[in-house]
PLY file of the C-alpha trace (Angstrom):
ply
format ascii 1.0
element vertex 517
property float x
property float y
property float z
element edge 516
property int vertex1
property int vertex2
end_header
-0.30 126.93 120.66
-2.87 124.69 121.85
-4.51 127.94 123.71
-4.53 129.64 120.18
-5.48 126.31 118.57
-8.35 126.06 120.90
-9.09 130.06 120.46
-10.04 129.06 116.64
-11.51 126.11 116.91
-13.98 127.70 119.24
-14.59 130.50 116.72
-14.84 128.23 113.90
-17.86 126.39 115.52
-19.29 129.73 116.34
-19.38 130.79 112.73
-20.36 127.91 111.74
-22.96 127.52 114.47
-24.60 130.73 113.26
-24.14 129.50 109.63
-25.86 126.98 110.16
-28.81 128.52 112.09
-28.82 131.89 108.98
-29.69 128.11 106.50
-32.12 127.26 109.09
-33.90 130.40 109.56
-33.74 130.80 105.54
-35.03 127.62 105.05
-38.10 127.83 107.33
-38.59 131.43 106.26
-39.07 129.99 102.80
-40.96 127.40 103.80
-43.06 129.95 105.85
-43.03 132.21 103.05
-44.72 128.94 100.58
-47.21 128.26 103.40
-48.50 131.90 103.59
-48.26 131.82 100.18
-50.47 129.26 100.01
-52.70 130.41 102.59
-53.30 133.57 100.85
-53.49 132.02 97.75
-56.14 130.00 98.76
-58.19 132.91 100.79
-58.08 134.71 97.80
-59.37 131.74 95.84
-56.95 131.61 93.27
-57.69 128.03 92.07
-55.16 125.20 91.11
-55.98 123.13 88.46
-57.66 121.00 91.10
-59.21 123.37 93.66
-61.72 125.93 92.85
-62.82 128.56 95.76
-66.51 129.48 94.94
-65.06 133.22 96.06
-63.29 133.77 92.79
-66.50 132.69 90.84
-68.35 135.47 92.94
-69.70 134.13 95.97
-70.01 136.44 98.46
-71.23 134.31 101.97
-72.59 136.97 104.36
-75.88 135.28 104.62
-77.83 138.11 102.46
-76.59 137.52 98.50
-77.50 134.79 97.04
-74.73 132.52 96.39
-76.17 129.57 94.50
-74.93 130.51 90.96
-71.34 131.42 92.16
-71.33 128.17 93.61
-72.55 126.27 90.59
-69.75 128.38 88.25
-67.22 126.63 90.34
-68.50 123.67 89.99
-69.15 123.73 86.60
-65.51 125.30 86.21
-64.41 122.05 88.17
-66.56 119.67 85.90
-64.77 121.48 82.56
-61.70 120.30 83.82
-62.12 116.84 84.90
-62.99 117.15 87.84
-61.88 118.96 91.11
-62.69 120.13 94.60
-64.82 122.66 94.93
-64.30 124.46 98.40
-66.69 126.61 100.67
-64.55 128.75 103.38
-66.53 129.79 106.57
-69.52 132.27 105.69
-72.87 131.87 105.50
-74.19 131.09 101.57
-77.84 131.71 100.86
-78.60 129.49 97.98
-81.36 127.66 95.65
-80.40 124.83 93.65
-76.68 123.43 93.42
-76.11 121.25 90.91
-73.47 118.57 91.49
-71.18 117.05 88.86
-69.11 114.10 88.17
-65.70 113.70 90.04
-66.50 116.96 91.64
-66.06 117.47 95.64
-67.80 120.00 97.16
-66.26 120.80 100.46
-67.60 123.12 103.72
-65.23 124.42 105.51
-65.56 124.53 109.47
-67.54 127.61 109.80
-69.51 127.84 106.40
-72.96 126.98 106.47
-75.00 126.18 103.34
-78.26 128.36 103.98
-81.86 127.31 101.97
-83.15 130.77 100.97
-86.70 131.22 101.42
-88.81 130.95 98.23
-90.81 133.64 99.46
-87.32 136.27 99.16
-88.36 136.18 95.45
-85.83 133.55 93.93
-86.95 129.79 93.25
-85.68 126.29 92.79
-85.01 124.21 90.17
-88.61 122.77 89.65
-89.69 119.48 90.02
-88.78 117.30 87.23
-91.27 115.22 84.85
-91.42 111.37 86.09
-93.57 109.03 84.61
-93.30 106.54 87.45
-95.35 108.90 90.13
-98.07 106.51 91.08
-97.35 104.98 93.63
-95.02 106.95 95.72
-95.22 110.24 97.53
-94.21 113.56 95.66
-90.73 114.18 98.29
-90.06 110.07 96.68
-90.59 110.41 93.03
-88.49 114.04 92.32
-85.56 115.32 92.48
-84.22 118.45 90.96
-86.43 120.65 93.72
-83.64 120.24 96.50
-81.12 122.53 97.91
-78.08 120.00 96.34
-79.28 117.53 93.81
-77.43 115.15 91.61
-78.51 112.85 88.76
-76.39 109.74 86.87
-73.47 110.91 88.36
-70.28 108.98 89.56
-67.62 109.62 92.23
-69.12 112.48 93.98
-68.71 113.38 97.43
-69.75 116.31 100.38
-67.09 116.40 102.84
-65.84 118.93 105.58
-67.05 120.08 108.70
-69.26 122.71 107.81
-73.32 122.78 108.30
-76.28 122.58 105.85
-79.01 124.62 106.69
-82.11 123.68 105.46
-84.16 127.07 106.37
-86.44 127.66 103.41
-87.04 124.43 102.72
-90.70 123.32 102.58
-91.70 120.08 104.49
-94.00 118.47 102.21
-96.09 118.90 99.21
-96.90 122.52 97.94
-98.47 123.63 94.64
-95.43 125.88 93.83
-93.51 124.24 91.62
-90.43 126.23 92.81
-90.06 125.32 96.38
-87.39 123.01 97.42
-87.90 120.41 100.01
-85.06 118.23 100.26
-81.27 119.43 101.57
-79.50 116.60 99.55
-80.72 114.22 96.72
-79.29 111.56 94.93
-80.26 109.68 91.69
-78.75 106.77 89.43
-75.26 107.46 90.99
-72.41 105.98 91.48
-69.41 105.66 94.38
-70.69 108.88 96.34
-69.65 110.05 99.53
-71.45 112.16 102.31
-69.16 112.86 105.75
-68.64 115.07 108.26
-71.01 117.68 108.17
-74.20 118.54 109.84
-77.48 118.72 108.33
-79.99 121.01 110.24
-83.56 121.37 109.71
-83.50 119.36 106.31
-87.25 119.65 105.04
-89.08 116.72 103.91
-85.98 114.70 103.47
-82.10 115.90 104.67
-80.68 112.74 102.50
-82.89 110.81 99.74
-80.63 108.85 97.56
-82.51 106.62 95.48
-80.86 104.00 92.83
-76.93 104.84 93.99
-74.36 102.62 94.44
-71.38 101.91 96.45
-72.65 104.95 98.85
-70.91 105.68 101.77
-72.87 107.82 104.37
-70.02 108.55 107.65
-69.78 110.96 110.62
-72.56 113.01 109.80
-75.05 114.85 112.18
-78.48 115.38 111.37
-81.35 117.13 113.40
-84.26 118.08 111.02
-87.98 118.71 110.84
-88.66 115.25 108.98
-87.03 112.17 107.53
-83.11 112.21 108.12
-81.83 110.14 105.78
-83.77 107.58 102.92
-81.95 105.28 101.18
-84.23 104.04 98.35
-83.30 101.20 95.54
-79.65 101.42 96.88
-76.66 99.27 96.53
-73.81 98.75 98.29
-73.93 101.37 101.30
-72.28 101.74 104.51
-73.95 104.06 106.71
-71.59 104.85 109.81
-70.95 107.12 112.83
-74.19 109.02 112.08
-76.35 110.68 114.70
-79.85 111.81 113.48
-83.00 113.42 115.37
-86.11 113.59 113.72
-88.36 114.14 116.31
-91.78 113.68 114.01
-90.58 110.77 111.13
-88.07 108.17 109.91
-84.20 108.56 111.49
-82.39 106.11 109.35
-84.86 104.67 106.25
-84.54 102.00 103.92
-86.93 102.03 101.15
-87.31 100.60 97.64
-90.08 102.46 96.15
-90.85 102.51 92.31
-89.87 106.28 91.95
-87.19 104.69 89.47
-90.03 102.67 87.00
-89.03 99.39 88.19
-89.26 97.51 91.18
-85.13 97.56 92.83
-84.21 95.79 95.83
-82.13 97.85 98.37
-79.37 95.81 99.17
-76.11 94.79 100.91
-76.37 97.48 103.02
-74.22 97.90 107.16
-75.23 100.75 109.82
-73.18 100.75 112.11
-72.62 103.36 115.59
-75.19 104.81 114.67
-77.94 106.93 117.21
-81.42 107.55 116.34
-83.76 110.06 118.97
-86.64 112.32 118.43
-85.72 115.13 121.00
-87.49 118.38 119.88
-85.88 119.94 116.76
-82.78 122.06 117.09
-82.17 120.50 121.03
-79.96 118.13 119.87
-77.48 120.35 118.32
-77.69 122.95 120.78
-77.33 120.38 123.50
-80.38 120.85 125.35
-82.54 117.08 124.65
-85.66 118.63 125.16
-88.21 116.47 125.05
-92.21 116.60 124.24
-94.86 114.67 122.43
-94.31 111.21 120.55
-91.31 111.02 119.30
-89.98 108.83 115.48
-86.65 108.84 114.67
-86.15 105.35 114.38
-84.45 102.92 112.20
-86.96 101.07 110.05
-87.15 99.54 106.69
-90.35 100.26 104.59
-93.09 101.81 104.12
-91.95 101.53 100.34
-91.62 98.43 100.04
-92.07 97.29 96.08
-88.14 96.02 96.04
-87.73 94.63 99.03
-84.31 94.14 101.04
-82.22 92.37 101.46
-78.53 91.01 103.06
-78.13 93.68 105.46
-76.71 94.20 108.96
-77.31 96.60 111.82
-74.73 97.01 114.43
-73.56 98.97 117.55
-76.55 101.44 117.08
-78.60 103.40 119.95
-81.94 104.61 120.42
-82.71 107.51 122.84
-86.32 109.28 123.29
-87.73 107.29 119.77
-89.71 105.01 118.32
-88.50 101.35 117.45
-86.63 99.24 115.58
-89.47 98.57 112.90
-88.88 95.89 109.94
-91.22 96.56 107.27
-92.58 95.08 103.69
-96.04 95.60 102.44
-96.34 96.10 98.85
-94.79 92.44 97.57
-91.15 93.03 98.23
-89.13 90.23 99.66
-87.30 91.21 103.27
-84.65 88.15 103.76
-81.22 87.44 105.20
-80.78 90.55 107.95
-78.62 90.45 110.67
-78.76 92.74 114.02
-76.73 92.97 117.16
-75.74 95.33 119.56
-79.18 97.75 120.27
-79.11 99.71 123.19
-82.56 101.69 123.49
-84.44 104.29 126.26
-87.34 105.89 126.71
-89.10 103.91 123.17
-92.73 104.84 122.97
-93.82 101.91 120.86
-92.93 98.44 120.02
-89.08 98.30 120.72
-88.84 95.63 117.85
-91.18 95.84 115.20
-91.35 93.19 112.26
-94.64 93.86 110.05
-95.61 91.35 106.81
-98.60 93.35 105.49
-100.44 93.88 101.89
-101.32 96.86 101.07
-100.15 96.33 97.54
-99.05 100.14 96.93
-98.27 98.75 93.36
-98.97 97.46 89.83
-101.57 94.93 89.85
-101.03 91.45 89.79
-97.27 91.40 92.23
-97.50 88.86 94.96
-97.66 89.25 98.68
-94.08 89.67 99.75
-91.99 87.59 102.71
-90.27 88.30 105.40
-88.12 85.71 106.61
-84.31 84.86 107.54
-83.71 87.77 110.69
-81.69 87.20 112.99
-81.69 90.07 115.93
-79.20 89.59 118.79
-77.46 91.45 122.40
-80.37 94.19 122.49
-81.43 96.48 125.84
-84.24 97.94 126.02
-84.99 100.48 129.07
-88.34 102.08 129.15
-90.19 101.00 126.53
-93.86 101.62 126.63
-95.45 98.85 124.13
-94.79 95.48 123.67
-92.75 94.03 120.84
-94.96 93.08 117.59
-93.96 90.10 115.13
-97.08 90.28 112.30
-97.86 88.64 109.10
-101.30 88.48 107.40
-103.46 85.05 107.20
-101.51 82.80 105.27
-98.44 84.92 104.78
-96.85 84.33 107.86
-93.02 85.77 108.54
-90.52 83.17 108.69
-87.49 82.15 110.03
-87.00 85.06 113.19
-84.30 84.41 115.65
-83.84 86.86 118.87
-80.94 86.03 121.39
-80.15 87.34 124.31
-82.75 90.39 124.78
-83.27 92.02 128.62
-86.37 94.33 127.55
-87.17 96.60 130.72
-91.09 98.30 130.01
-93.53 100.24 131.37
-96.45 97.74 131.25
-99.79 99.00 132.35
-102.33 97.77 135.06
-105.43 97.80 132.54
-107.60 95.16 133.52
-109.37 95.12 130.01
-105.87 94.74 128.19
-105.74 91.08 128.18
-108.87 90.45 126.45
-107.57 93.24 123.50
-107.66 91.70 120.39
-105.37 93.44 118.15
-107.10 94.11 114.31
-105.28 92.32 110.95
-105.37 95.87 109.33
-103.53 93.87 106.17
-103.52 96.83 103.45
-103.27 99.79 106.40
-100.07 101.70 106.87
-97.79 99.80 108.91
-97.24 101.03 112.40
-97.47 99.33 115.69
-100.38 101.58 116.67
-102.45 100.40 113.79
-103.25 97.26 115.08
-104.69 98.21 117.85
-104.17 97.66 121.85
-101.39 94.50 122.62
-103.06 91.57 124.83
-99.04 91.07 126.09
-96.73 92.81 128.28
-93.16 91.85 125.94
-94.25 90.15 122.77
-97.31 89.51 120.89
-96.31 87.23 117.68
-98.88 86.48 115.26
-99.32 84.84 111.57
-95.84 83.07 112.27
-93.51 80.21 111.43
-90.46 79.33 113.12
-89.45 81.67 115.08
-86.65 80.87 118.21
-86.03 82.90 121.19
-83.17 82.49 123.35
-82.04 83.77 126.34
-84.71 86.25 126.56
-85.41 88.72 129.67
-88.75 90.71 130.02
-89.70 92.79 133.39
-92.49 95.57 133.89
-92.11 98.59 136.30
-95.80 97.55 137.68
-98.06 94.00 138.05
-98.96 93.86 134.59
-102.28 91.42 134.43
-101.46 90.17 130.72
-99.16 87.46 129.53
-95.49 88.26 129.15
-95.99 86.34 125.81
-98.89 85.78 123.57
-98.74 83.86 119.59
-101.29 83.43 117.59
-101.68 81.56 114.43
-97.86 80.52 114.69
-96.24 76.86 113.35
-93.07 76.43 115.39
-91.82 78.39 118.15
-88.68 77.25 120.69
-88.40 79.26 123.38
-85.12 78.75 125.53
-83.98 80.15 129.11
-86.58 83.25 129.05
-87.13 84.66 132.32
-90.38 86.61 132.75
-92.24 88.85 135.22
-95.24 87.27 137.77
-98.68 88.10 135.92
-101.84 87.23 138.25
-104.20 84.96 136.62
-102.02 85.02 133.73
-99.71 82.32 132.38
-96.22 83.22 130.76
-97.38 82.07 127.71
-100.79 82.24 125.87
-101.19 80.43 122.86
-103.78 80.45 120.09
-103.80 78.41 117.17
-100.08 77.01 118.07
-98.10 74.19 116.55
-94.96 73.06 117.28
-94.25 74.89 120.73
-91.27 74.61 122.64
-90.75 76.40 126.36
-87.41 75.46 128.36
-85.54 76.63 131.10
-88.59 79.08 131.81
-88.10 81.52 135.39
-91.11 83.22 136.27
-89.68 86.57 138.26
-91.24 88.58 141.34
-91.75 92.14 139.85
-88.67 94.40 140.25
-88.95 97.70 139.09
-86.21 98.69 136.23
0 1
1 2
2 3
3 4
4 5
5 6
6 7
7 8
8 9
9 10
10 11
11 12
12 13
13 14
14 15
15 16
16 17
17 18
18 19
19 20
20 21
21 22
22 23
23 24
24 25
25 26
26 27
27 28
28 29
29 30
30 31
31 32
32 33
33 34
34 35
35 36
36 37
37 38
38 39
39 40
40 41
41 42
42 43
43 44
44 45
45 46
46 47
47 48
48 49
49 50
50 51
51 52
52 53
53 54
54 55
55 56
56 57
57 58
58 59
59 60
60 61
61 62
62 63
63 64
64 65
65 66
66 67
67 68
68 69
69 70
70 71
71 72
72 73
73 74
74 75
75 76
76 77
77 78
78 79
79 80
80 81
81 82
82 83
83 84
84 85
85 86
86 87
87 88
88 89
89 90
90 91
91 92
92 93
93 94
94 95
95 96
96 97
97 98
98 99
99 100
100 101
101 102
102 103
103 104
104 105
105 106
106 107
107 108
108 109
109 110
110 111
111 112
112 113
113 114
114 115
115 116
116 117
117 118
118 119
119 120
120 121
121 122
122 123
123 124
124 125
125 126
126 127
127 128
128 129
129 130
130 131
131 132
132 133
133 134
134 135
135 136
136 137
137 138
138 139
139 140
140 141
141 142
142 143
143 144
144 145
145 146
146 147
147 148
148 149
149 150
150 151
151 152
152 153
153 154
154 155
155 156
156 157
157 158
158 159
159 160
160 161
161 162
162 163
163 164
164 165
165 166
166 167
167 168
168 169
169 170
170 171
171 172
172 173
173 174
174 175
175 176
176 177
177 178
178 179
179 180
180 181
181 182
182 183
183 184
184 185
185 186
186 187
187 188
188 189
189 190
190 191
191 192
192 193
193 194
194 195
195 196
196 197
197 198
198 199
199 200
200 201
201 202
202 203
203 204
204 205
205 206
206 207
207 208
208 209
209 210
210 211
211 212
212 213
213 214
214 215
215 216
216 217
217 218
218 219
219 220
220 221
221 222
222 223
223 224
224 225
225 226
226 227
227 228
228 229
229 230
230 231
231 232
232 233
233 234
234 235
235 236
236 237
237 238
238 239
239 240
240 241
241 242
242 243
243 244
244 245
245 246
246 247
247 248
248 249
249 250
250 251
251 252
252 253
253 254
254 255
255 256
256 257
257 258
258 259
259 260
260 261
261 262
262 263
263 264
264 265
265 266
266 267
267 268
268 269
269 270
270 271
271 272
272 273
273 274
274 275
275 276
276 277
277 278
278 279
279 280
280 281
281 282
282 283
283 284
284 285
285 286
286 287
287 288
288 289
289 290
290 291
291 292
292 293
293 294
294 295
295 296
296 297
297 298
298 299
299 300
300 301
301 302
302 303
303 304
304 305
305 306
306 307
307 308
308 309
309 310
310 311
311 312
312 313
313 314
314 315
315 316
316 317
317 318
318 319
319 320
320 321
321 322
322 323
323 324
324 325
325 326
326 327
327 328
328 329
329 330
330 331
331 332
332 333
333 334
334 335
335 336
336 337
337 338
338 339
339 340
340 341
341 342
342 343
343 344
344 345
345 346
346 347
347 348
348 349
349 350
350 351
351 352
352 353
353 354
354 355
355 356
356 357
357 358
358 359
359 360
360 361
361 362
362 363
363 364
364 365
365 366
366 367
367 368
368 369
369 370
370 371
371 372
372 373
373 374
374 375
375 376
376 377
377 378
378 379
379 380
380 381
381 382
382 383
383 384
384 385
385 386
386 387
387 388
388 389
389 390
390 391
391 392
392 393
393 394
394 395
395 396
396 397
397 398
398 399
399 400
400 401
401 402
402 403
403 404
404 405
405 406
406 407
407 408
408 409
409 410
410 411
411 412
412 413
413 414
414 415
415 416
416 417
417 418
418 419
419 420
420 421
421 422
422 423
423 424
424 425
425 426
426 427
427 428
428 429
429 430
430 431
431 432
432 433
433 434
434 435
435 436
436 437
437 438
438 439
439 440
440 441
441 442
442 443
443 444
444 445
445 446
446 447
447 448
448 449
449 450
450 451
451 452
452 453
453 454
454 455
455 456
456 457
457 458
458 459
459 460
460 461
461 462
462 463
463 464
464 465
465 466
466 467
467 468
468 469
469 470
470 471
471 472
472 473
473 474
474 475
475 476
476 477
477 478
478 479
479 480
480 481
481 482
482 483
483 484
484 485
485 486
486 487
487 488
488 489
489 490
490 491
491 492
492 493
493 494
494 495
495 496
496 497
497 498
498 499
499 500
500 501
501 502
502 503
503 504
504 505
505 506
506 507
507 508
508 509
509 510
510 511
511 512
512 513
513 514
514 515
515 516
């Protein structure tokens, strides 16, 4: 008995044992069978009531038909309903014009690639919109609708997913056909909008201009384009984050506040964060290659529109590679107050590594006031390479206020020009502001003119040669403390030269043998 009681038992967990496993293999066969389902429902871009494949509104994405008014039938078919996601599989989409909507997503898949057509393949883009406020901004600032994706008083819009927008017939500035397109995304009077993960190449005369939106997040996005990268223009509320953006001959990361919207608009409350800016040549970023020739941009920088001003921002964690400077901008009577930046690291910069510029050029209605700078405070920065000095300029009688820098180790070129200490660097108040505009720098780190209060702590300069100027020249400047700076040997130069200064303050000052970076 117990030999035939054990005889069953051992059946009975056999059966059940392969009962059990027949549920199983049911079970995940008809879970299987809902996945593939759902696969090929989705290939074959039957939409939900919530996702709508631009393959079932006719897009065909082998790189030849043009795809643009497929895609805009889904996304109007999305708007119709609400709202919805709007999805690109892998393929290549030739395209004019797409027109976003409100509480639409428009998603690239890994592996599709939004491609510009060219206007000269016969088709066009929407054309340039009317705007009465055109005067004083260029024609990429003050419209819109001529742009590969455009969007106007929209709210909670976003481009997600990994795939790429290619910017290929996009034109890089100004043309006389009113049917080119020169910008891969733009963005007016919006609200809560959201641009991450993909990759913008070659993105014409801007790859992002968003000008008056709010709460805009800008995350994990790669950019390497012809021009601009990414302007943010009369903006509130943005977090820019995780970017990487080469732009080899202009802006990398822009603020702006033009008047392309009829009224002066600060840009405001605004973080970028680990971010990198570099100006390798076009297309060698992506393709990993760095190659690099000529005089590189891609910076960060605030300006050159400037009407708004900015202000309560912070920069953080952010890198510069084979670029131009940090460069802090406001000449045309905007106010530039309350910014905080920390954490730089930057190589191989071929102009001023830090760059603060109170001009007036007055780009403007008449009548506005000169503008201010004042209240920035820029922190834990490295500079390696850097071929200018750093440049803190007002104009006579509007001097910038209120700078603090901490704990800087600046690394430079210098130069051995005997005529470079007697430069004296030109006012050039209503000129375009750049670093090269004023002219040769009588200093090897910083030359700081038109000035009022302005600290320095902590504060490391060194040349790769026996530069004969002063590490550190002001000029016109009421209060300046300078604390534990350490500076290289100059011959027949002091580590300070001062003209016109009030209120000085040197401590704790080490003047270093020259040691090569």
């Amino acid at each position: 008995m117990p030999a035939l009681k054990s005889a069953i038992m051992g059946k009975t967990r056999s059966v059940m044992w392969r009962y059990t496993n027949f549920l199983r293999s049911i079970s995940v066969g008809l879970g299987l069978l809902g996945l593939f389902t759902l696969k090929a429902q989705t290939s074959a871009g039957l939409s939900t009531s919530s996702n709508y494949d631009v393959k079932t509104y006719g897009a065909v994405g082998d790189g030849a038909t043009l795809d643009s008014p497929a895609i805009n039938r889904a996304i109007e078919a999305a708007s119709s309903k609400g709202g919805g996601t709007v999805w690109i599989p892998a393929g290549t989409y030739r395209s004019v014009s797409i027109r976003l909507r409100s509480n639409v997503v428009l998603f690239l898949d890994a592996g599709a690639v939004l491609m510009a057509a060219n206007r000269d393949s016969g088709v066009g883009y929407d054309t340039a919109e009317p705007n009465p406020s055109n005067k004083y901004q260029d024609f990429g600032h003050t419209h819109f609708h001529n742009s590969l994706i455009w969007g106007e008083n929209l709210e909670n819009v976003s481009i997600l997913g990994r795939g790429r927008i290619w910017g290929k017939g996009l034109v890089r500035d100004f043309t006389k056909d009113v049917e080119d397109g020169n910008k891969a995304i733009s963005l007016r009077d919006c609200r809560n909008v959201t641009l991450r993960d993909f990759t913008i190449q070659h993105g014409g005369w801007f790859g992002i201009l968003a000008t008056g939106v709010d709460h805009l997040t800008i995350d994990n996005l790669i950019l390497d384009t012809n021009r601009d990268g990414m302007d943010i223009d009369c903006c509130r509320d943005v977090h820019v984050a995780n970017c990487s953006v080469n732009s080899p001959t202009d802006d990398g990361i822009c603020l702006k506040s033009s008047l392309a919207l009829g009224y002066a608009r600060p840009t405001e409350n605004v973080t970028i964060s680990n971010c990198l800016v570099s100006g390798f040549k076009e297309g060698s970023f992506l393709d990993g290659t760095f190659k690099r020739e000529g005089h590189p941009v891609g910076r960060i920088k605030f300006g050159t529109e400037s009407n708004g001003g900015f202000r309560n921002i912070a920069i953080s964690n952010c890198l510069f590679d084979f670029s131009s400077g940090l460069a802090l901008e406001t000449v045309d009577g905007g106010l530039l107050e309350d910014v905080t930046i920390s954490n730089l690291a930057m190589r191989d910069i071929v102009n001023a590594p830090i760059f603060l510029r109170l001009g007036r050029r007055m780009r403007g209605p008449d009548g506005v006031p000169v503008g201010a700078l004042r209240r920035v405070s820029i922190s834990d920065v490295r500079v390696v390479g850097a071929r200018e000095p750093s440049i803190i300029s007002g104009v006579p009688g509007y001097p910038i206020e209120d700078i603090t820098l901490k704990n800087f180790r600046i690394y430079s070129r210098g130069s051995t020009d005997p005529k470079l200490p007697n430069a004296e660097p030109i006012e050039d108040e209503k000129g375009y502001p750049e670093p090269g505009s004023l002219g040769k720098m009588p200093a090897q780190g910083f030359y700081i003119r038109h000035a009022k209060n302005i600290e320095f702590s902590d504060v490391e300069l060194r040349t790769d040669v026996d530069d004969p100027r002063s590490p550190v020249q002001l000029v016109d400047v009421d209060g300046a403390d300078f604390f534990q700076i350490k500076v290289p040997f100059a011959h027949h130069a002091a580590p300070f030269k001062l003209e016109n200064v009030r209120n000085f303050r040197a401590r704790s000052v080490d003047v270093l043998s020259q040691q090569k970076s």
